[in-house]
C-alpha positions in Angstrom: 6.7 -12.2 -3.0 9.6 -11.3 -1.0 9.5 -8.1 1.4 12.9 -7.1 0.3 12.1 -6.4 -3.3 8.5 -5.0 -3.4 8.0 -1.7 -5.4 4.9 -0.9 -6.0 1.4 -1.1 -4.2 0.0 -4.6 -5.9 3.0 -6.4 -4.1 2.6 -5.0 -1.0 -1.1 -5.8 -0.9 -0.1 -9.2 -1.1 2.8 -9.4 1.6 0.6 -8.0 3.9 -1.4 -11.0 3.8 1.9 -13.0 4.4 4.0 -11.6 6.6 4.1 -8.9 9.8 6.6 -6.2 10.7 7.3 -4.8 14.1 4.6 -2.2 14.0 1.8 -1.6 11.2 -1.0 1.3 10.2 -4.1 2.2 11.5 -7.1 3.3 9.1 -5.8 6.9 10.0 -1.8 5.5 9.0 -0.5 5.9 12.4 1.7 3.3 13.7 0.5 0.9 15.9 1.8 -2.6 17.4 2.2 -5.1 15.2 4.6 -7.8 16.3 5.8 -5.2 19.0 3.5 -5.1 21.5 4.9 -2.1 22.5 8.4 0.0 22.5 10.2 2.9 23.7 12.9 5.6 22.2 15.5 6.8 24.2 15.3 11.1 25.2 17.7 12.0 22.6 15.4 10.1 19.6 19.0 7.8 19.5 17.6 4.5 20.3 14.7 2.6 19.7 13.7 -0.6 22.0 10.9 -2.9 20.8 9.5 -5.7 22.8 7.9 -8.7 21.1 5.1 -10.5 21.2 5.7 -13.6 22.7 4.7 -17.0 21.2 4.1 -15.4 17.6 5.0 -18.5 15.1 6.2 -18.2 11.7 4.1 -20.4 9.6 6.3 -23.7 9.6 5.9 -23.6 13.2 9.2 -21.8 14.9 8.5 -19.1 17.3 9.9 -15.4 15.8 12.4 -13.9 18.1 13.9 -10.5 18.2 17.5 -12.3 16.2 15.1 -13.0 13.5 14.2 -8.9 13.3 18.1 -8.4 12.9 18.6 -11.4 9.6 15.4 -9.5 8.3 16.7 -5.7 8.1 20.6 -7.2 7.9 19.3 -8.8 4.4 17.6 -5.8 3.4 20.6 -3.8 4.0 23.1 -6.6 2.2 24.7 -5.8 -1.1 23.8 -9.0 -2.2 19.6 -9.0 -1.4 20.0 -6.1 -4.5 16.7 -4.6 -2.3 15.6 -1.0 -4.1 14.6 -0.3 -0.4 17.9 -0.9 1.5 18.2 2.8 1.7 15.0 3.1 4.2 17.1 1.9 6.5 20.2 4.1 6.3 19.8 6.1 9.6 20.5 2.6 11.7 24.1 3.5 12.9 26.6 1.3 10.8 24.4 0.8 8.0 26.5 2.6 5.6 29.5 0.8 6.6 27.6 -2.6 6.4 26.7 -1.3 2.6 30.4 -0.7 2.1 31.8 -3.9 3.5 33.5 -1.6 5.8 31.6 -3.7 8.5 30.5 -7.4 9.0 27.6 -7.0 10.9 25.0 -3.4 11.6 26.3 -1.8 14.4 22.4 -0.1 15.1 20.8 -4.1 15.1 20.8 -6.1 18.2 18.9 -8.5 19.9 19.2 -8.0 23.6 17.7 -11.2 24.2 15.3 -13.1 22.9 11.9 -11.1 22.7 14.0 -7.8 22.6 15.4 -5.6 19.9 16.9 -2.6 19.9 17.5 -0.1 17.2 20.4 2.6 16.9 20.2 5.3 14.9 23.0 7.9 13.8 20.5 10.6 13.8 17.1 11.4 15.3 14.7 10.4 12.5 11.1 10.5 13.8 9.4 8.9 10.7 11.4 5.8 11.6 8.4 3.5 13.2 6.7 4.4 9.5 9.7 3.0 7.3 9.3 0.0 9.8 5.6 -0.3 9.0 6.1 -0.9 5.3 5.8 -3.8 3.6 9.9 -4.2 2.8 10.8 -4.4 6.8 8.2 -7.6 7.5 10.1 -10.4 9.6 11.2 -13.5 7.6 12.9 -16.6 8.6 16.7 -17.4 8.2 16.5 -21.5 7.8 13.6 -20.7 4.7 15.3 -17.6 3.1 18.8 -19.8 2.6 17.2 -22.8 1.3 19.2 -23.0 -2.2 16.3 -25.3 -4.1 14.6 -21.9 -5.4 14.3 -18.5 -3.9 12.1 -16.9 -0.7 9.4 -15.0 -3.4 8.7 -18.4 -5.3 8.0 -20.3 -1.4 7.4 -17.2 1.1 7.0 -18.2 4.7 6.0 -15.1 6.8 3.3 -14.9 10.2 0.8 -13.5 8.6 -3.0 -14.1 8.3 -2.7 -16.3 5.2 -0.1 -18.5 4.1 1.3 -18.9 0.8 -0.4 -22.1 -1.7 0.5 -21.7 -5.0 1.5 -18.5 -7.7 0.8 -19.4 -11.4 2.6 -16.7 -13.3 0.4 -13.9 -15.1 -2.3 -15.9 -13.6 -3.2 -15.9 -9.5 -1.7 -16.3 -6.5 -3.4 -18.2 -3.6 -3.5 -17.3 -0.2 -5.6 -20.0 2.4 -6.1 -18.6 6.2 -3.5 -19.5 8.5 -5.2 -21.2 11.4 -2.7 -20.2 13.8 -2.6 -16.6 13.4 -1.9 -14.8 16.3 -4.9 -12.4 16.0 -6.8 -15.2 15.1 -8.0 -17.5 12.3 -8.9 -14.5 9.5 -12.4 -14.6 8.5 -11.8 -16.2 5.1 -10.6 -19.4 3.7 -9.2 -18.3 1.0 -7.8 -15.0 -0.8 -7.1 -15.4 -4.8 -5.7 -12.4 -6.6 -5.8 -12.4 -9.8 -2.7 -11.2 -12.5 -2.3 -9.6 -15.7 -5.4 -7.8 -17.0 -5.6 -4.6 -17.7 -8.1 -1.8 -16.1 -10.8 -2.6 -18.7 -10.6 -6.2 -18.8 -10.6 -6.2 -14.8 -14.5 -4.6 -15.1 -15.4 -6.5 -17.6 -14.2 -9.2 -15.6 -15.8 -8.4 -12.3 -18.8 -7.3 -14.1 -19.3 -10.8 -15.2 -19.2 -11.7 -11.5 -15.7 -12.7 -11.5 -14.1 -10.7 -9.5 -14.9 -9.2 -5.5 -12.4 -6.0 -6.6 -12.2 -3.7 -9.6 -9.9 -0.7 -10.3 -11.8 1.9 -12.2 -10.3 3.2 -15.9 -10.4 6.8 -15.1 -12.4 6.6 -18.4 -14.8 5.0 -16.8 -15.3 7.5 -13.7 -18.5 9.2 -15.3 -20.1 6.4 -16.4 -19.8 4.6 -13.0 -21.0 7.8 -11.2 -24.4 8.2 -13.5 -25.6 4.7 -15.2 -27.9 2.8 -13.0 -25.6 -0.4 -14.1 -23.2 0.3 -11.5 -25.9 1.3 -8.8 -25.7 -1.2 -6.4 -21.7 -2.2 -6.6 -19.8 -0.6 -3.6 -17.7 2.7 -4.9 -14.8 3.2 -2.7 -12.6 6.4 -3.3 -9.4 7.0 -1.5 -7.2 9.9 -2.5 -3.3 8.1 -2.5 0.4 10.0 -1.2 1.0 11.6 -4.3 1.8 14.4 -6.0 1.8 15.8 -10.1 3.9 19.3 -10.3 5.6 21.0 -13.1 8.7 21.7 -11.4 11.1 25.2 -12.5 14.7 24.9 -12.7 15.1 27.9 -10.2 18.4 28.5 -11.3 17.9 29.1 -14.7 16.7 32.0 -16.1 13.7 33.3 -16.5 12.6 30.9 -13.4 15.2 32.4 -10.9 12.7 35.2 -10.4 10.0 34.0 -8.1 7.4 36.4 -9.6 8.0 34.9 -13.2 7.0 31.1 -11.1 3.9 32.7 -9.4 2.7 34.1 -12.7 2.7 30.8 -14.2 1.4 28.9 -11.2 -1.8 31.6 -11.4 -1.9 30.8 -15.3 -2.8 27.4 -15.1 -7.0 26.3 -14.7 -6.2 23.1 -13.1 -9.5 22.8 -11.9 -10.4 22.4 -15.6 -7.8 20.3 -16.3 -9.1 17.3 -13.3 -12.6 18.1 -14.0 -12.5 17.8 -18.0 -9.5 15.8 -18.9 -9.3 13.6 -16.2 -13.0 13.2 -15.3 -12.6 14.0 -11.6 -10.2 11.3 -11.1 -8.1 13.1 -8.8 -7.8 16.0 -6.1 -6.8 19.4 -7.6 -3.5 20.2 -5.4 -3.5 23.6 -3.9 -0.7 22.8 -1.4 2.3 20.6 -1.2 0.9 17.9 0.9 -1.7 15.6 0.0 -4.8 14.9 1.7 -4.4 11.5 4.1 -0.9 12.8 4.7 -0.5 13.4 8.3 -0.1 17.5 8.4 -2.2 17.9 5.3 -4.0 21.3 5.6 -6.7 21.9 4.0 -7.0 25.2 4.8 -4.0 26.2 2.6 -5.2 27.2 -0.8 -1.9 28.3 -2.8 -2.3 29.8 -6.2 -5.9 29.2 -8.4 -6.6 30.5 -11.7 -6.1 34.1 -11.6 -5.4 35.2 -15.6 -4.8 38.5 -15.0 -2.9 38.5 -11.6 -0.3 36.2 -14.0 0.0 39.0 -16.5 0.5 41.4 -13.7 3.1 39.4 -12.1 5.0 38.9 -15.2 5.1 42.7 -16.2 6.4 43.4 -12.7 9.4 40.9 -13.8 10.1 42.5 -16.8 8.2 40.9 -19.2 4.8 42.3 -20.1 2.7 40.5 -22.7 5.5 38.0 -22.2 7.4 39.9 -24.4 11.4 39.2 -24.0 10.4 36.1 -22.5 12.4 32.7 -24.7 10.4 30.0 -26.1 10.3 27.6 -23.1 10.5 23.8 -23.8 8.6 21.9 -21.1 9.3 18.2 -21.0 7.1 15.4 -19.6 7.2 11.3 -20.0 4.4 9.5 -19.3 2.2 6.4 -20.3 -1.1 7.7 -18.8 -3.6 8.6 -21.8 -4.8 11.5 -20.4 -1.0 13.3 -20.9 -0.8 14.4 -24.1 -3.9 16.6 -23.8 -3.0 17.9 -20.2 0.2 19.1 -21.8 -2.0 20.9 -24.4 -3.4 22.5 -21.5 -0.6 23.9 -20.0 0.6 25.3 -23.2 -2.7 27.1 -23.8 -3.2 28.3 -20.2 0.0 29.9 -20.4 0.1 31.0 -24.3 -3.5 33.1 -23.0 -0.9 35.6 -20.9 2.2 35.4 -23.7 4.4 32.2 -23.0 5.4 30.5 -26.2 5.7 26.4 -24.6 7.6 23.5 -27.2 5.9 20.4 -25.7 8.6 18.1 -25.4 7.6 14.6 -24.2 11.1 12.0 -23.5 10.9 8.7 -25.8 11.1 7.2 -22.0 11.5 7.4 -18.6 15.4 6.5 -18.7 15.7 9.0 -21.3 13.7 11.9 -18.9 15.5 11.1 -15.6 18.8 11.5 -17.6 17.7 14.8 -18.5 16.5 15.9 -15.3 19.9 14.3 -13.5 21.9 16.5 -15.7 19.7 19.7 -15.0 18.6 20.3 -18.5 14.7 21.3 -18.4 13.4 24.7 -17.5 10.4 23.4 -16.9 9.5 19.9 -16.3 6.1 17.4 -15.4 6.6 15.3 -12.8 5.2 12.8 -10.3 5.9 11.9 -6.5 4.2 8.9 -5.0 5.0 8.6 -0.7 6.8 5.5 0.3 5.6 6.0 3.7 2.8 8.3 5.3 5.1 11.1 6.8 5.3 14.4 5.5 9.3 14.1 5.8 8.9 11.7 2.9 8.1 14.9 0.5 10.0 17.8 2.1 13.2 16.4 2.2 13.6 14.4 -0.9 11.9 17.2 -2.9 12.8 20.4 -1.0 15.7 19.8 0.7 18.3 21.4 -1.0 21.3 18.8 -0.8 18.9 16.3 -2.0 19.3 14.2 -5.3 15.6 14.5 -6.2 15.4 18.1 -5.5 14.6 18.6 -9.3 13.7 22.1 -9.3 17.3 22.7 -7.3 15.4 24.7 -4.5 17.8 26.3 -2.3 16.1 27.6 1.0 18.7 27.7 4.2 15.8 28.3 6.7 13.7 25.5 4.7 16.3 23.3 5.3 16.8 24.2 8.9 13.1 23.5 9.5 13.4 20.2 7.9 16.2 18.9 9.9 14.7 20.0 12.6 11.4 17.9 12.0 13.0 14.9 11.6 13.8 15.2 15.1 10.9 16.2 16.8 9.4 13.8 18.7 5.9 15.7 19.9 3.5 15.0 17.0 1.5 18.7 16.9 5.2 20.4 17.4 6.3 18.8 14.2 3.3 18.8 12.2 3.3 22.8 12.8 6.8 22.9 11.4 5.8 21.3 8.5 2.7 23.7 8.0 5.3 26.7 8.4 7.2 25.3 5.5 4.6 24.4 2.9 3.8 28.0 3.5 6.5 29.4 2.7 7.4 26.9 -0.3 4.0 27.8 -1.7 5.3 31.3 -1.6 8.7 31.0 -3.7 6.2 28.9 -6.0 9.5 26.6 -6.8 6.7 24.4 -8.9 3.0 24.3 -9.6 1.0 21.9 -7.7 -1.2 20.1 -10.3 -3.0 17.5 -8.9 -3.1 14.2 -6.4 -4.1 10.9 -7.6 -6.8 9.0 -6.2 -7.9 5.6 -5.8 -11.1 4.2 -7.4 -12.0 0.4 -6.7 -15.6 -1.4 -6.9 -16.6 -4.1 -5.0 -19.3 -6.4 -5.5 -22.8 -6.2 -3.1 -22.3 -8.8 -0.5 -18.7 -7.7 0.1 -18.6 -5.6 3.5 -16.3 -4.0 5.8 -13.4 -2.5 3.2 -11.1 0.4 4.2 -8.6 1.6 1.9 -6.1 3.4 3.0 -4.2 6.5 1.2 
């Protein structure tokens, strides 16, 4: 339960509960005041200035001040905190000397005094007030973090609307209502969450009357939706920031030849593939973007299951039938049931217009991200899940052609130009538009096939009210 090492979405349910940042999301995930009450950025996008709340107490009693910002992203940023999210952080000018031990202190992090803190960055980076929204950048205190007798996650301290009573491994963790919160004394007493069961057990569980909150086993979907058991039980479904694609080495053969990627991208019923196989648990992708995601359009429609436009395309490349096309390996790794038969899909889909696919699956994930670091698929599956809610969180680590996670080794100049560009643009409908320009033109080289985005499936019992999920 410390903000510098959370990774995945259970922790950060929790340290929301526990601790505040400078700035948090609205039900729409726009950026909003948190412990800023308000801030400013300088005309060139350089510097940020936040100004604090004042008389906001951490919850053994000291008062945060803007020095306390600065220890909290410092550690984050330390070598030694061994943070996965460190690199969030990167644009604050002297960052990457800091990480080097080139520097002793971050050059971007002062306190001008003490309710004021201002950020420096080495490069416009518009997206910046969502990287400080996320769960990693909440404010902790220096005296508690140090204390040698056991670490911060075993006895967190934060200012948020619960404080921390007791964790019981693969058990619970209890919260109980911090009375002094500065938004006021949260509505419960006490927030238990519950660790270690799996998707089924959880119903079972919360079907018993166990639990307020349930995940649903996309197993499960159909049943929930038609048998009068689960009639009166709140169904909330939220799609989440991610993305399924099978990605095409574009610069190996036959996939450097755009109309060999369309063809496949028109072979593949993915509406089937949701519908049947996953039982409507997700959003069939026709874009790049996923719905929630600020700049989602869903207007755009991409490719859909057009049989005979694929054959078409593929003659026009050279290979009608699919004949002088090579046996195509297509590599996945997963743990999700539903991949083995998905995959089967794929390889039908696209054996109906002539391509011969070898289903490969890795023995793991080390094992697949080896293979995709050294370039060796053709043809991969693969998943992206947004750290933040900005659409610069999938262009540039996906699309941008000097990034490391640019799988499919997509190489557009004016792409990237647009990219940089919105990064830097500070007028919300300007950059959303750029964005829009690009999927657009993405869609069009066809450098993968959009699949599907997940979504989120929870019940809740009859007497609990007033839950909003967010993507």
């Amino acid at each position: 339960m410390d903000p510098a090492h959370a990774t995945d979405i259970y922790a950060s349910i929790v340290l929301n509960q526990l601790f505040d940042g400078l700035v948090q999301f609205d039900s729409h995930l726009n950026p909003i005041p948190a412990l800023a009450g308000f801030w400013e950025a300088s005309p060139d996008g350089l510097t940020w200035t936040f100004y604090l709340r004042k008389g906001v107490k951490f919850h053994h009693g000291r008062e945060v001040t803007a020095e306390d910002f600065v220890y909290s992203f410092t550690r984050l940023l330390d070598p030694a905190t061994k943070s996965r999210m460190a690199r969030r952080l990167k644009h604050i000018r002297g960052a990457e000397a800091f990480r080097a031990q080139k520097a002793s202190r971050v050059e971007g992090l002062q306190a001008l005094d003490r309710y004021t803190l201002q950020i420096a960055l080495t490069r416009p980076y518009t997206a910046l007030l969502s990287v400080l929204a996320m769960a990693n950048m909440k404010v902790v205190p220096r005296e508690i973090v140090e204390q040698t007798d056991k670490p911060f996650g075993e006895h967190p301290v934060g200012t948020g609307a619960f404080t921390f009573r007791t964790w019981e491994r693969n058990q619970r963790i209890v919260l109980d209502a911090y009375q002094a919160y500065h938004e006021g004394r949260p509505f419960l007493n006490q927030v238990q969450f519950k660790i270690g069961k799996q998707d089924s057990e959880m119903l079972e569980a919360f079907l018993r009357g166990e639990l307020e909150e349930s995940m649903v086993p996309s197993s499960k979907i159909g049943e929930i939706q038609n048998h009068p058991r689960y009639r009166n039980y709140v169904h909330l479904r939220k799609p989440l920031l991610h993305i399924l694609y099978i990605g095409f080495n574009t610069q190996k053969s036959p996939f450097t030849d755009r109309r060999v990627r369309q063809a496949f991208n028109y072979a593949i019923n993915k509406e089937a593939i949701v519908r049947e196989i996953r039982n409507g648990n997700a959003n069939v992708a026709y874009g790049i973007l996923p719905p929630g995601m600020p700049g989602y359009d869903p207007t755009i429609k991409g490719y859909y299951y057009n049989p005979t436009r694929a054959q078409e395309l593929l003659a026009e490349a050279g290979y009608p039938g699919g004949k002088g096309l090579p046996v195509i390996d297509l590599w996945y790794s997963t743990k999700e049931t539903t991949g083995p038969r998905e995959m089967e899909a794929y390889r039908d889909d696209l054996a109906a217009i002539g391509v011969k696919i070898n289903i490969r699956k890795a023995k793991d994930w080390p094992t697949f991200k080896e293979l995709l670091n050294a370039g060796t698929p053709a043809m991969f599956r693969l998943a992206w899940h947004s750290d933040i809610p900005d659409p610069d969180n999938v262009f540039f680590p996906l699309l941008y052609s000097q990034s490391r996670l640019n799988r499919t080794v997509y190489r557009n100049a004016e792409i990237d130009k647009v990219i940089e560009q919105a990064r830097g643009q500070r007028d919300y409908m300007q950059r959303i538009q750029l964005y829009r320009e690009a999927e657009r033109r993405v869609l069009n080289d066809a450098n993968w096939i959009s699949q599907h985005h997940r979504v989120f499936e929870n019940l809740y019992q009859p007497y609990v009210r007033g839950m909003k999920r967010t993507p």
